[in-house]
C-alpha positions in Angstrom: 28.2 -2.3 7.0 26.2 0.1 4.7 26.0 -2.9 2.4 24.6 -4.9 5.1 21.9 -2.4 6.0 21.1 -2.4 2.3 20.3 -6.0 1.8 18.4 -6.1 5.0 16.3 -3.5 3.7 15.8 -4.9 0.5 14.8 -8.1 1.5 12.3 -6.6 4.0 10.8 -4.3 0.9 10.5 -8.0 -0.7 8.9 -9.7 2.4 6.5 -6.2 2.3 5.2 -6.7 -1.0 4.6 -10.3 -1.2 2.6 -10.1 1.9 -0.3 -8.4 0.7 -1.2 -10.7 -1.8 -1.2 -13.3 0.0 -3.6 -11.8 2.2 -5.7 -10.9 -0.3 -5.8 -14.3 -2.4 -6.4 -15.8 1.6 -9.2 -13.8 2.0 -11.2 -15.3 -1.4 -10.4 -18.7 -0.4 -13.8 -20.7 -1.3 -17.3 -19.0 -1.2 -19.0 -16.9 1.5 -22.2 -17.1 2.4 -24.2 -14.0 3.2 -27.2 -13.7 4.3 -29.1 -10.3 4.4 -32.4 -9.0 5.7 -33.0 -6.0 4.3 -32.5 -4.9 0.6 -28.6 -4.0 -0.3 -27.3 -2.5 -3.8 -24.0 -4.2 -5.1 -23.3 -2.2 -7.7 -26.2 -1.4 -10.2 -27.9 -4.3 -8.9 -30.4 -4.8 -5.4 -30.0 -8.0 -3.8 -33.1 -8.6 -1.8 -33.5 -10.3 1.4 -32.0 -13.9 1.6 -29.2 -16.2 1.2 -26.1 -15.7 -1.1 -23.0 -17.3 -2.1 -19.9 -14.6 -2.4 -17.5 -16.4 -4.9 -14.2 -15.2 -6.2 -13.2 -14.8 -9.9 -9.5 -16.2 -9.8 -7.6 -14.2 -6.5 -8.1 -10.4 -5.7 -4.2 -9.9 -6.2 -5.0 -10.7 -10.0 -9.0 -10.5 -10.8 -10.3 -8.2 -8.1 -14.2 -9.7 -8.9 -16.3 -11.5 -7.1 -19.7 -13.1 -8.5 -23.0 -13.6 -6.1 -25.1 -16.1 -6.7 -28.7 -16.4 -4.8 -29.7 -19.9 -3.7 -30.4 -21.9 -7.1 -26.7 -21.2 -8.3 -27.9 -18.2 -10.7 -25.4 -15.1 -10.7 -27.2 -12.1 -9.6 -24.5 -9.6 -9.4 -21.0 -9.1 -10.2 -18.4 -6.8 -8.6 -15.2 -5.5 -8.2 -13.5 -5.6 -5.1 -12.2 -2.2 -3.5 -9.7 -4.3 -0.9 -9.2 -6.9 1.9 -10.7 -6.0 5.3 -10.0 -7.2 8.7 -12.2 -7.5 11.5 -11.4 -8.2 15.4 -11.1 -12.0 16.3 -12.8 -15.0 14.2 -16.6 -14.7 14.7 -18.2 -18.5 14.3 -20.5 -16.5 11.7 -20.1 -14.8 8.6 -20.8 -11.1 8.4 -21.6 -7.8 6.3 -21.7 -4.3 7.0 -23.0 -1.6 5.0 -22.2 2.1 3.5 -23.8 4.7 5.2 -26.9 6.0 3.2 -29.3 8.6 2.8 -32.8 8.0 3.9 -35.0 6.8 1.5 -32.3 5.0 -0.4 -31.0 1.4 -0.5 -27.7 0.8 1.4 -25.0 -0.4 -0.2 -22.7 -3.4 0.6 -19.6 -2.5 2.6 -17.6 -5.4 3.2 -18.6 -9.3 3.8 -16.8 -12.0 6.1 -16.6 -15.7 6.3 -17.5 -17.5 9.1 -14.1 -18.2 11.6 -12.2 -15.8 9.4 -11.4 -12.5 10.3 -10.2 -11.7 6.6 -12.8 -10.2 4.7 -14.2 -8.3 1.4 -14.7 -4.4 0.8 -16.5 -3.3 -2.0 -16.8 0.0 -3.8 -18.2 2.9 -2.5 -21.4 3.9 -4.2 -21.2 6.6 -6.6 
């Protein structure tokens, strides 16, 4: 019987760790588009008001970076990514939020979500 409990509980600690990969190379699954209207920092670099393409660099469970491009396919900004997010329901939009910030300062990119998909990006904290 103790054998039994064993195998079950190593084949759940098996299920466990598989899962969150896959939910974080589902999450980077083709590009996102974001569109801000206010400055934001990514990093050392401010993207300014407009229309951007998020892509992945391979899947976050092996690269963990992400490239944005602006609308004439040049890279602006590279980044890590911090983790996988989740938001409530599938909103028929994508969506960003944004790290809290001082006044004064440019607010830095929180997290940013495909349209229908409720699996999302989180970037660093600023420093």
């Amino acid at each position: 019987m103790k054998r039994i409990y064993l195998a079950a509980a190593a084949g759940l600690l098996a299920l466990l760790s598989i899962a969150p990969g896959a939910l974080r190379a589902a999450a980077l699954e083709g590009p996102i588009s974001l569109t801000i209207n206010q400055p934001v920092a990514v990093q050392s670099t401010v993207l300014l008001p407009g229309t951007y393409l998020v892509k992945s660099v391979g899947t976050y469970s092996t690269e963990g970076v992400v490239m944005i491009f602006n609308q004439d396919g040049k890279r602006v900004a590279t980044s890590e990514v911090n983790n996988v997010e989740r938001r409530p329901g599938s909103p028929e939009t994508s969506g960003y939020s944004l790290y809290e910030s001082a006044p004064g300062t440019t607010p830095a990119l929180h997290d940013v979500f495909a349209a229908g998909q409720d699996i999302g990006i989180e970037f660093p904290a600023p420093r």
